[in-house]
C-alpha positions as CSV (number, residue, x, y, z in Angstrom):
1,X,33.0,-2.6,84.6
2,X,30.3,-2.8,87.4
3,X,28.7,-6.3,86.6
4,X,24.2,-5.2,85.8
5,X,24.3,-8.6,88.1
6,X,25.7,-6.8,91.1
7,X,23.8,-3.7,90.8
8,X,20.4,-5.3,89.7
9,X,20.9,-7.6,92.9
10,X,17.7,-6.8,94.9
11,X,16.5,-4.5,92.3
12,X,18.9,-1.6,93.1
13,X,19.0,-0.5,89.8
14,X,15.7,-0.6,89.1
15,X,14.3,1.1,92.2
16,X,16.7,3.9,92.1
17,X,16.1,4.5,88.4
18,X,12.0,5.0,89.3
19,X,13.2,6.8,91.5
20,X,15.0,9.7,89.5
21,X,12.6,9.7,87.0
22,X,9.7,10.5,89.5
23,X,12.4,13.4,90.8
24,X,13.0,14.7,87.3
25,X,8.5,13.8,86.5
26,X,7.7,16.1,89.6
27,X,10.3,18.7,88.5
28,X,8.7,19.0,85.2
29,X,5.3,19.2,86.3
30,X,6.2,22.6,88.3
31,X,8.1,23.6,85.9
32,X,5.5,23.6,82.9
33,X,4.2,26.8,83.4
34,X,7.9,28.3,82.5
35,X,8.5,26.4,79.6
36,X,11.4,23.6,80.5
37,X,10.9,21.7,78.4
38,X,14.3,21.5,76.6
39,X,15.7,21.5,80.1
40,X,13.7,18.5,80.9
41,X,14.6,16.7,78.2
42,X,18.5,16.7,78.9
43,X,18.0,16.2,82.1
44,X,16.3,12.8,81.3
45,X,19.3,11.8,79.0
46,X,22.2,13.1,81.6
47,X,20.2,11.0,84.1
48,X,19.8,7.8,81.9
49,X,22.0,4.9,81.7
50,X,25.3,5.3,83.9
51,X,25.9,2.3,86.3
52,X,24.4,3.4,89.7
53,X,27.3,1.9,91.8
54,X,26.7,4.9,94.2
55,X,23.9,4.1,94.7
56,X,24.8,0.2,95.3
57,X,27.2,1.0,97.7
58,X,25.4,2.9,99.8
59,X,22.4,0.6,99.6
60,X,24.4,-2.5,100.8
61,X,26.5,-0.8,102.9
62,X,22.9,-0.1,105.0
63,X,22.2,-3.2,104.6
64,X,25.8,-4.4,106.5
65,X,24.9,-2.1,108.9
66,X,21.4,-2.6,109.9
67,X,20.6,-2.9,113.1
68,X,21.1,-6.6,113.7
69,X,24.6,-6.0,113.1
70,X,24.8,-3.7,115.7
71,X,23.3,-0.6,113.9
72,X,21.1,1.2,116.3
73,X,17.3,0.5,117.1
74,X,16.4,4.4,116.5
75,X,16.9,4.2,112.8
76,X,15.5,0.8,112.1
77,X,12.6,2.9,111.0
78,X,15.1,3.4,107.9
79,X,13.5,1.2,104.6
80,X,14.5,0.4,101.5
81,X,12.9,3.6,99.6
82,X,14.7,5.6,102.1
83,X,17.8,4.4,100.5
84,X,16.3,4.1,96.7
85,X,15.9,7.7,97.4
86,X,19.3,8.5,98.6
87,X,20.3,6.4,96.0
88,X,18.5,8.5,93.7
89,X,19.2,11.8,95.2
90,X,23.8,10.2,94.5
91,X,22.7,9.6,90.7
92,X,21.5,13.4,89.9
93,X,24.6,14.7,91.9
94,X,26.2,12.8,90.0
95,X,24.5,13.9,86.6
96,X,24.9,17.5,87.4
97,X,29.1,16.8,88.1
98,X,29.2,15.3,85.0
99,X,27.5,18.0,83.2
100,X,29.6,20.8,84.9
101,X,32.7,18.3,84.3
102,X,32.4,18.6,80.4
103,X,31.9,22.1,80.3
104,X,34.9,22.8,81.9
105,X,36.6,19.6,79.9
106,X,35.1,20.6,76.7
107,X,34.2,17.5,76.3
108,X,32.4,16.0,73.0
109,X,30.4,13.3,74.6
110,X,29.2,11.3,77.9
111,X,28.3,8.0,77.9
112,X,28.3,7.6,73.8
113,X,26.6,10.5,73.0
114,X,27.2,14.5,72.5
115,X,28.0,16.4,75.9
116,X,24.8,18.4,77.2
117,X,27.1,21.5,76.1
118,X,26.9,19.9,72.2
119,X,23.3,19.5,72.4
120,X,22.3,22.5,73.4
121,X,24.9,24.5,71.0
122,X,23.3,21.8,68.4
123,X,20.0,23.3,69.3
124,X,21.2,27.1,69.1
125,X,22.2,26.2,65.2
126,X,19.7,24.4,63.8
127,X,17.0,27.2,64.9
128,X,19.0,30.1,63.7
129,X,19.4,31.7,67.0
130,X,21.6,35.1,67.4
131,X,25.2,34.7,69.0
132,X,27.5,32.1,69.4
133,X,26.3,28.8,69.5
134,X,29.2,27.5,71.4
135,X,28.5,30.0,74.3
136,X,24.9,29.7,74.2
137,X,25.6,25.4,74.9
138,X,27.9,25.9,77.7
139,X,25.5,28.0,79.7
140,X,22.7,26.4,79.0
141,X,24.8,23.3,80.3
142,X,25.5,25.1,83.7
143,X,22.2,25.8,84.0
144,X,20.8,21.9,83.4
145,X,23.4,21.1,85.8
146,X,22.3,23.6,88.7
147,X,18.8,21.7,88.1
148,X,20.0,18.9,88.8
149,X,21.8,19.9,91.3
150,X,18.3,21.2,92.8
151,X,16.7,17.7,92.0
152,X,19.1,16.0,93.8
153,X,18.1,17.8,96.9
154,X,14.5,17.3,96.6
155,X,15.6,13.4,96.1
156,X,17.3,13.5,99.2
157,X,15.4,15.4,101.6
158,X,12.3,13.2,100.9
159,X,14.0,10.2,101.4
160,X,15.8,11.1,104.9
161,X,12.0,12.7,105.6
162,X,10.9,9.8,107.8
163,X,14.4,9.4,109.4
164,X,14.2,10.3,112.9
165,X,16.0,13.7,113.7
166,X,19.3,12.7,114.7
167,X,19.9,10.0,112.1
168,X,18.3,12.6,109.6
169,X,20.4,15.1,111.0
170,X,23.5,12.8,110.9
171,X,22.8,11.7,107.1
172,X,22.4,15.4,105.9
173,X,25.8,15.8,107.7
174,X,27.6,13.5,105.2
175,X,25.6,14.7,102.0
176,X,26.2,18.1,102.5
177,X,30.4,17.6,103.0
178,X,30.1,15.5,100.2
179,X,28.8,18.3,97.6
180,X,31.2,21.2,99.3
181,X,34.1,18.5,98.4
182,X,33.4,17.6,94.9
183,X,33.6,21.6,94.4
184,X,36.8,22.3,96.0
185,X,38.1,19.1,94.3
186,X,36.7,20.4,91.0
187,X,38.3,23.6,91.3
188,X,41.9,21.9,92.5
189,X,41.5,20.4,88.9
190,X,40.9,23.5,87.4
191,X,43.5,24.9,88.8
192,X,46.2,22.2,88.5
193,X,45.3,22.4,84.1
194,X,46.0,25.8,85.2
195,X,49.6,25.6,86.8
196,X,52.7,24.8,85.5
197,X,53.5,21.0,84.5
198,X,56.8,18.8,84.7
199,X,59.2,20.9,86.5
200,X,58.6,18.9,89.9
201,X,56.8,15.4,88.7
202,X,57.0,14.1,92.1
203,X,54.7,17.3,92.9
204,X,52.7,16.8,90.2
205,X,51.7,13.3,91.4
206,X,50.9,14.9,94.8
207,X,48.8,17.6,93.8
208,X,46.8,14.8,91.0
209,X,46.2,12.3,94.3
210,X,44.7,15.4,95.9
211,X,42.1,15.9,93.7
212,X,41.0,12.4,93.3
213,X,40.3,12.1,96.8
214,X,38.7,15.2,96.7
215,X,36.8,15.7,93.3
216,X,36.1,11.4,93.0
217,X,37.0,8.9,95.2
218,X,35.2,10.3,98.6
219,X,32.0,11.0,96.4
220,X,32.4,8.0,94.1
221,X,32.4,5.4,96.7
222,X,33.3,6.4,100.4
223,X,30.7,9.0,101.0
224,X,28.4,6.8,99.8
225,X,29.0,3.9,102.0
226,X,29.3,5.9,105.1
227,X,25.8,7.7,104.1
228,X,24.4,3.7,104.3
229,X,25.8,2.9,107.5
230,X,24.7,6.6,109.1
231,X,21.3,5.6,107.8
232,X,21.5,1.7,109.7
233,X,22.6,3.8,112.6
234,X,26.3,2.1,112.6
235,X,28.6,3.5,115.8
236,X,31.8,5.7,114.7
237,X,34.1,2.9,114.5
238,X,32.4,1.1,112.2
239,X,31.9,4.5,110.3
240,X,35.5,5.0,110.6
241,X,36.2,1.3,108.8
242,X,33.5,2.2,106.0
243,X,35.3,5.7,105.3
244,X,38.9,3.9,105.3
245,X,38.1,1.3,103.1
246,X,35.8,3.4,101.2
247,X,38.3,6.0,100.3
248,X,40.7,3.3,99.0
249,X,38.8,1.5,97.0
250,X,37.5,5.2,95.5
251,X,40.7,6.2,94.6
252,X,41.5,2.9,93.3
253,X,38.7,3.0,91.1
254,X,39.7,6.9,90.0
255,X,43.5,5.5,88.8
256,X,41.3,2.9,86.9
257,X,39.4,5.6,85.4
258,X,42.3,7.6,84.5
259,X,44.0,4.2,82.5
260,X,40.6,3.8,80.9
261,X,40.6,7.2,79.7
262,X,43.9,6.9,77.8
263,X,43.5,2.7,77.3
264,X,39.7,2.1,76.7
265,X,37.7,1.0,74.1
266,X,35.2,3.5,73.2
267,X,32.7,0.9,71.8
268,X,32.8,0.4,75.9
269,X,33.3,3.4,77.7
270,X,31.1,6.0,75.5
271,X,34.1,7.9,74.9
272,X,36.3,8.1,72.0
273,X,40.3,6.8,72.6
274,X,42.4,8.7,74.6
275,X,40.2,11.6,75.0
276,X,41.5,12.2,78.6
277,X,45.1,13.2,76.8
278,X,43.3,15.5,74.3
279,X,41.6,17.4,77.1
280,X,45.2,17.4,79.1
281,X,43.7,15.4,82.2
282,X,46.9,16.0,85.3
283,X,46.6,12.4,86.4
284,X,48.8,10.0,87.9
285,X,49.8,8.2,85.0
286,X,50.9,11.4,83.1
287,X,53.2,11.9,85.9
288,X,54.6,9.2,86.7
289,X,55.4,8.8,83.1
290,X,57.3,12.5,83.2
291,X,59.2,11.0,86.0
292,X,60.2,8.0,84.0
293,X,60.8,9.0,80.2
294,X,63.8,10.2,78.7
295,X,64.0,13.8,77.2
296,X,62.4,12.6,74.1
297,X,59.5,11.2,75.2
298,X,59.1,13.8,78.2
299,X,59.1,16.4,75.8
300,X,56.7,14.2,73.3
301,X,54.2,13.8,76.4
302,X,54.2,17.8,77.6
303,X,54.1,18.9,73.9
304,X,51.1,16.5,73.3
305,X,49.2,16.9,76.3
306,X,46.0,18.9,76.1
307,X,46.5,19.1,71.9
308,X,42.8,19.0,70.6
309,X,44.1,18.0,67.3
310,X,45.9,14.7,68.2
311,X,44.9,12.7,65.9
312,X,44.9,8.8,66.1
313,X,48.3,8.2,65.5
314,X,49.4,11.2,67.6
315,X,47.3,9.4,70.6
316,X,49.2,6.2,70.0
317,X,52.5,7.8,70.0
318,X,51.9,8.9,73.5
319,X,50.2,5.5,74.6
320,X,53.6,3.9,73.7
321,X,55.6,6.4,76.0
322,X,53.3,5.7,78.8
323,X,53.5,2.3,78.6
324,X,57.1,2.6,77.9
325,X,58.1,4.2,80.7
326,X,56.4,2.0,82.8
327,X,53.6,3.7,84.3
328,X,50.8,2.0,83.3
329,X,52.4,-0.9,85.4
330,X,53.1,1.7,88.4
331,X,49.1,2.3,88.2
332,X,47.8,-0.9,88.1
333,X,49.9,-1.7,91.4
334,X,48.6,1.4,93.0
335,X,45.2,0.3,92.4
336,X,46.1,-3.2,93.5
337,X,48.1,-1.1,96.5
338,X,45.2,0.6,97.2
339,X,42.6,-1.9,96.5
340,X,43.2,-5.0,98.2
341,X,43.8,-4.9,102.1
342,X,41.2,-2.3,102.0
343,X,38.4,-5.1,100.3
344,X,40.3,-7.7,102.7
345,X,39.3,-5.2,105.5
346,X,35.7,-5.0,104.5
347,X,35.7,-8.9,104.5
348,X,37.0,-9.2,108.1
349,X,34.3,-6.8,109.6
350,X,31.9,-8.0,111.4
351,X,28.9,-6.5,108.9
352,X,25.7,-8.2,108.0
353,X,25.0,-10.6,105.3
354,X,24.7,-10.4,102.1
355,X,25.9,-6.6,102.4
356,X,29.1,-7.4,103.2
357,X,29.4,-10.0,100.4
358,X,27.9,-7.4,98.1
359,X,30.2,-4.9,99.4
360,X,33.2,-6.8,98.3
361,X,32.2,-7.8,95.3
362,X,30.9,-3.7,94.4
363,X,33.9,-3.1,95.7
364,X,36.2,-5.6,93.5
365,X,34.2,-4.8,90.3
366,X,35.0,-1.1,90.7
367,X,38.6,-1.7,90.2
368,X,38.8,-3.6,88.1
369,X,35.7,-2.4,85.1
370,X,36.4,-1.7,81.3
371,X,34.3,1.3,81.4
């Protein structure tokens, strides 16, 4: 997990969390007149809680970059609520990923409790409304995550405001890929649930390392960083060294994700055990554990995957296939693959202090959280 002590350091956390809630306070103001208030109110919970390492790594990554480390002199007139607000503008893109994420999951809950989809189809019930209440949640859903979607981009274009042109320009440059890649990733993972599975594992593992450039690790941890050092003004090979190390360290933390997701405690990570086989998540795990088994258990694993009625004992059947087979070893040593000359990398560079420290140290906790 993402030690509070890292992202509290300098009062990251704090700032950027004023700052989405003065996003989301601004956003219901105009909206009043059109009744939101529902709206409003998910939007608060989606955007509460989480643990605003986006936000951390691009803040620190400015701070390696500033312009005593060789960042240049036009965008020193970048400040630290320029990058709360970026920081801000990172958390509700991220809210409105996860939101979209669990319709198309059909996912029961985020971060410990119901999925904005559950709350709203909750909501259709208990007032006795006319249709399906499962329909009525899941475009309700799409439509809190468009808004946030929306607040993001007021979060962002006021921070960048001040920027001068070029740097703003730059900035927007990197934000903008950013979004268009998290939607083509999402629909590559759409689509994979969508296409045959086990024929060709080694394919399979291909096509599941695709995505989580795509859909996580460039939006999870190297967009972030390079949007910091765009910001400080930093030249294109030290943009080059953030994105490198970046991406690694995002994937990285994705194949943690994915162990969590079959592995993790729910008391820790808000969701309950091996939810991520239930929905039928393609990941690198499931693959290389198709490679791996024997007929038995690679008929066990593509007969269970995606089951919404595993139950507990179902779950830990396939748990002991996976580790079995190996495979949860094979991850952990991608992520450590992955991982570690690309932190060592980030400790060589000639960055400013304490952001390259902090970098590290984000970095390293990333890999290796419980939730």
């Amino acid at each position: 997990m993402t030690s509070p002590a890292l992202v509290d350091v300098d009062d990251v956390r704090a700032g950027v969390d004023a700052q989405v809630a003065a996003v989301v306070d601004a956003l219901a103001h105009d909206l009043a007149h059109v009744g939101a208030d529902a709206m409003i109110d998910e939007l608060r919970a989606a955007t509460t809680g989480g643990k605003r390492f986006r936000a951390a790594f691009c803040y620190w990554s400015w701070r390696a970059h500033a312009p005593a480390a060789g960042g240049r002199s036009d965008a020193a007139s970048a400040s630290r609520a320029t990058l709360l607000g970026i920081g801000a503008a990172l958390e509700l893109f991220q809210a409105a990923a996860l939101v979209h994420d669990d319709v198309m999951d059909d996912s029961d809950t985020r971060r410990g409790r119901p999925a904005a989809h559950r709350v709203f189809a909750a909501q259709h019930a208990e007032h006795g409304r006319t249709g399906p209440a499962a329909r009525f949640g899941e475009a309700a859903a799409i439509l809190l995550g468009d808004l946030a979607l929306i607040a993001a981009d007021r979060a962002f274009a006021a921070a960048v405001d001040p920027l001068p042109a070029q740097v703003r320009s730059a900035a927007r440059s990197v934000y903008d890929l950013m979004r268009a890649e998290v939607i083509v990733g999402q629909y590559r993972d759409v689509l994979a649930q969508a296409l045959p599975w086990g024929t060709d594992p080694r394919a399979d593992e291909d096509q599941a390392r695709t995505v989580v450039r795509a859909k996580s690790a460039r939006y999870s941890v190297e967009h972030p960083m390079v949007l910091g050092a765009t910001v400080a003004g930093a030249d294109a090979d030290a943009l080059a060294l953030v994105g490198r190390a970046g991406l690694a360290i995002g994937e990285a933390f994705q194949l943690r994700d994915d162990l969590l997701g079959v592995f993790g405690d729910p008391a820790t990570t808000g969701k309950p055990a091996g939810d991520d086989l239930r929905e039928g998540k393609r990941t690198v795990l499931v693959a290389r554990a198709i490679q791996r088994a024997d007929d038995a258990g690679r008929a066990a694993l593509l007969s269970g995957l995606g089951r919404r009625d595993l139950s507990a004992d179902d779950v830990e059947a396939l748990r002991d296939i996976l580790r079995s087979t190996g495979a949860v070893t094979d991850v952990e040593t991608l992520i450590d693959e992955l991982a570690r000359p690309a932190l060592a990398e980030l400790g060589a560079a000639e960055l400013a202090e304490p952001g390259r420290t902090m970098l590290t140290r984000l970095g390293r906790a990333a890999v290796e959280r419980l939730a």
